[in-house]
Legacy VTK file of the C-alpha trace (Angstrom):
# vtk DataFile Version 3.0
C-alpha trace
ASCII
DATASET POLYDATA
POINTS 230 float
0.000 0.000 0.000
1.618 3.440 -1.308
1.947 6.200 1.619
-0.727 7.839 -0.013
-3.199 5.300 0.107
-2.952 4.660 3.771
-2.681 8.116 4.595
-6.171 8.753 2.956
-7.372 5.580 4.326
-5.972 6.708 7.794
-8.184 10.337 7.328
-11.570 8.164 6.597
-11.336 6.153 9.457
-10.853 9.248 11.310
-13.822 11.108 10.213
-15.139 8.119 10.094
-15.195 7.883 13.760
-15.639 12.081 14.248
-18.847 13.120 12.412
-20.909 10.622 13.663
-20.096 11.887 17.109
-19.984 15.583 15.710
-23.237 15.625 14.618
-25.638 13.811 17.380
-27.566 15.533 19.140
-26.366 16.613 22.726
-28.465 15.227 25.955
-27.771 18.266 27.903
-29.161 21.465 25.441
-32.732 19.653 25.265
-32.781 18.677 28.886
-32.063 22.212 29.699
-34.877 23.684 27.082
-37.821 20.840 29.520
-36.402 21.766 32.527
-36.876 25.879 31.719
-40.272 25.475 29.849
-41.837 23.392 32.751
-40.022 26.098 35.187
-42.087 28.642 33.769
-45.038 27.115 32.696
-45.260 26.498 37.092
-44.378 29.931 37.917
-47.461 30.720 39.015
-48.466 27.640 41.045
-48.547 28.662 45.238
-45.368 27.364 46.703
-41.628 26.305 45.988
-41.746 24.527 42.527
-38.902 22.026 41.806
-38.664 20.286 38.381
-37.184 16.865 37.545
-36.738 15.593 33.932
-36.059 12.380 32.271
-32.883 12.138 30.632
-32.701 11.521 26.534
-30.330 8.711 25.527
-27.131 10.598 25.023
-26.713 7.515 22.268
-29.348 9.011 20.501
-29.035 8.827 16.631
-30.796 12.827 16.252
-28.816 15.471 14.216
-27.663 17.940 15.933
-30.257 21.029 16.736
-30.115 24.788 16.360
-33.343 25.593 17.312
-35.093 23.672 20.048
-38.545 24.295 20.416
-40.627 22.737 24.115
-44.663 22.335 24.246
-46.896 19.930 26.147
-48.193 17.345 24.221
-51.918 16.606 24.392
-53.259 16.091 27.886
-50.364 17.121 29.762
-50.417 19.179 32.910
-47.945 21.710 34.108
-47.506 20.169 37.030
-47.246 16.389 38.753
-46.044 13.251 36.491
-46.473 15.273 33.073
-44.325 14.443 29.803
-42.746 17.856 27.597
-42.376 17.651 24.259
-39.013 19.122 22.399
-38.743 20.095 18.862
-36.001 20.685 16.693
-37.642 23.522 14.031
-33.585 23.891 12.180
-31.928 22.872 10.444
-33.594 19.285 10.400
-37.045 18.477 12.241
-37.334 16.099 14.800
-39.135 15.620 17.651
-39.039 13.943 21.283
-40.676 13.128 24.581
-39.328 12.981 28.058
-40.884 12.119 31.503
-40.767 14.806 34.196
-42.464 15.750 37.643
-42.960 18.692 38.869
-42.950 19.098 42.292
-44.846 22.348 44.146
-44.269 22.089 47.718
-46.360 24.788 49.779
-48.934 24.774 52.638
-52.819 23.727 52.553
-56.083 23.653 54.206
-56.890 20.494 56.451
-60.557 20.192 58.009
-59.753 20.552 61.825
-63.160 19.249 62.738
-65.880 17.565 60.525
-68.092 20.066 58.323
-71.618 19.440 57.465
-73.600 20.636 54.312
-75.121 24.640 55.145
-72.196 25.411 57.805
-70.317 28.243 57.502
-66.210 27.938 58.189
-64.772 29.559 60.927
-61.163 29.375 61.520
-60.777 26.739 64.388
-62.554 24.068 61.835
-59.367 24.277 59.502
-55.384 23.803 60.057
-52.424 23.737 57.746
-50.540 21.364 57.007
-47.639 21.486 54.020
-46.983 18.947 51.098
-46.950 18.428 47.403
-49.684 20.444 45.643
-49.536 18.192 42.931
-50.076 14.531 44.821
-52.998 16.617 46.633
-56.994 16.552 44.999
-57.463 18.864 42.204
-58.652 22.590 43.632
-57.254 21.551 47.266
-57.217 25.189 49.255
-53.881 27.012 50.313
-55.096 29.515 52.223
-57.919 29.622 54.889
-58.565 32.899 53.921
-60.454 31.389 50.697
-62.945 28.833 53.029
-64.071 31.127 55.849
-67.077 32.686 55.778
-68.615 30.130 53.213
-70.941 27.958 53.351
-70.021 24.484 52.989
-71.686 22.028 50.207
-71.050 18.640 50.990
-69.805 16.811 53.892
-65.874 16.504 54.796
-64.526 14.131 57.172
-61.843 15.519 59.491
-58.219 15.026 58.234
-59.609 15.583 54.607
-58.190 18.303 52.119
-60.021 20.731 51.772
-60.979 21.377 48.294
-63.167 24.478 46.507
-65.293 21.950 45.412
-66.772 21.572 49.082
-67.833 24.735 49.316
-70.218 27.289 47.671
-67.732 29.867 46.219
-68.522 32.044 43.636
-66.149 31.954 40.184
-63.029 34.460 40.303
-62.249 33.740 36.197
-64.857 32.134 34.294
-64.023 29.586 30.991
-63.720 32.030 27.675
-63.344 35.156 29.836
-60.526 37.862 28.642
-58.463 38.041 31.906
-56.133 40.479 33.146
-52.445 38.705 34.234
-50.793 40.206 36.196
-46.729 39.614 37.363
-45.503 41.001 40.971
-41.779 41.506 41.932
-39.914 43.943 43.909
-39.867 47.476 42.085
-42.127 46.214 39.632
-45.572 45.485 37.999
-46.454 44.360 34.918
-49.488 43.597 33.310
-51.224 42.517 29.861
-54.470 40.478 28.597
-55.037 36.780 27.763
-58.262 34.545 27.636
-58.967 31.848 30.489
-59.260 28.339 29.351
-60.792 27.091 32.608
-63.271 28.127 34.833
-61.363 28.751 38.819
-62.630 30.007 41.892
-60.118 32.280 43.919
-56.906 30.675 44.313
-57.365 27.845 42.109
-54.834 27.763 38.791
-55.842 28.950 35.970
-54.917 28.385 31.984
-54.429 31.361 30.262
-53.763 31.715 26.377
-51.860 34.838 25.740
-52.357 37.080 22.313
-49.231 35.816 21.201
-50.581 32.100 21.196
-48.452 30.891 24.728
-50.408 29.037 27.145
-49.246 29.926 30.646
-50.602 29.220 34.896
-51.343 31.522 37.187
-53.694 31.872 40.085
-57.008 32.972 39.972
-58.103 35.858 41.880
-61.537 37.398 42.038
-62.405 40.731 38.864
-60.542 38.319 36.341
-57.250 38.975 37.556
-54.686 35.946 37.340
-51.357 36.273 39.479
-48.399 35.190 37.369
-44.885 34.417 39.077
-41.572 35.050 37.152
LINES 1 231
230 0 1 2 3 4 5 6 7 8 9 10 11 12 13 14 15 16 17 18 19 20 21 22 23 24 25 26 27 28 29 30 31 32 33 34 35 36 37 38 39 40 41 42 43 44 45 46 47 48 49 50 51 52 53 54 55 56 57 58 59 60 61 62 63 64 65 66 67 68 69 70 71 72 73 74 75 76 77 78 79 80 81 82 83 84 85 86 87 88 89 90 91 92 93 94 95 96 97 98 99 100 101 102 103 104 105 106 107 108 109 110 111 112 113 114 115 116 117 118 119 120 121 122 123 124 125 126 127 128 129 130 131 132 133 134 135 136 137 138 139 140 141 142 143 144 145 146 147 148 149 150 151 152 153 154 155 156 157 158 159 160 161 162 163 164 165 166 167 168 169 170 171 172 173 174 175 176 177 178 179 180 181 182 183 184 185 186 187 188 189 190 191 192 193 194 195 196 197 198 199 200 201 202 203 204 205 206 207 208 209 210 211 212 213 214 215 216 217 218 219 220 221 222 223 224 225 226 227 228 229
């Protein structure tokens, strides 16, 4: 074999071995775009808000991506055992699906005392206790404030979450209505307009679709105004 043969076939082997490896797609980039998307997709949820997501197969066989676009697929939840969506958009298309939880730890209601249907809640018939908003019933109260004074609609055992469900409450954001959100921080306030895509009584989350198509959570509070976190 001539010097210049196995030089050349020395360089194939070698790229060979390099382009394969040069262009697969990197674990860590679309890990990082979940892990922010479900970050602030749960900005808004009551309490601290830690996110856990499933590795990709870092022997994947995907091109590498310049453009990686997150999204819930159909059915998923912004918070709890959900599943996000990534997207390559350029300069090839491809798309994948990892596991993730979502974990909101924060306080909520506990009936102190058995209620019965008609009674109205007083503060010695509820106590706090703290835990994962997302392992807890849907519409499960975080702050007595939003119980007492109302009547109560059904029956709840002692021990029981307390939910909004259990108690005659009137609607804070209705399904369809144009909502004000609104996002809090030191030194500042901002504000703009979206549409609700759930009915919630005060404090309960709330879907909102903003003008510019993005679906984000917040909290519901009474006048159609839905608290944002950043």
């Amino acid at each position: 074999m001539s010097t210049v043969t196995r030089i050349a076939s020395g360089l194939l082997a070698i790229f060979t071995l390099v382009l394969p490896a040069a262009a697969q797609q990197a674990p860590e980039p679309v890990h990082e775009a979940a892990r922010a998307f479900l970050a602030a997709e749960a900005a808004g949820l009551p309490g601290e808000v830690s996110v856990t997501v499933g590795r990709m197969d870092p022997l994947n066989q995907l091109p590498a991506c310049a453009e990686l676009v997150p999204f819930f697929p159909a059915g998923a939840r912004a918070w709890g055992q959900t599943n996000v969506g990534v997207r390559c958009e350029s300069p090839v298309e491809w798309t994948i699906y990892l596991p993730a939880r979502v974990e909101v730890l924060t306080d909520y209601v506990v009936v102190a005392r058995p209620l019965r249907p008609g009674q109205i809640v007083g503060l010695a018939d509820l106590k706090r206790e703290r835990g994962d908003l997302a392992a807890l019933p849907e519409a499960t109260i975080t702050d007595p404030a939003q119980a007492v004074g109302h009547h109560v609609r059904i029956a709840v055992g002692a021990g029981a979450p307390l939910r909004t469900t259990h108690l005659r409450l009137p609607p804070a954001v209705r399904q369809g209505q144009n909502v004000k959100v609104v996002s809090r921080g030191p030194g500042f306030n901002v504000s703009s307009e979206g549409r609700a895509l759930n009915g919630a009584t005060e404090g309960e989350t709330v879907r909102v679709r903003m003008p510019s198509g993005q679906v984000i959570s917040g909290i519901a509070r009474n006048g159609g105004v839905v608290e944002v976190g950043l």
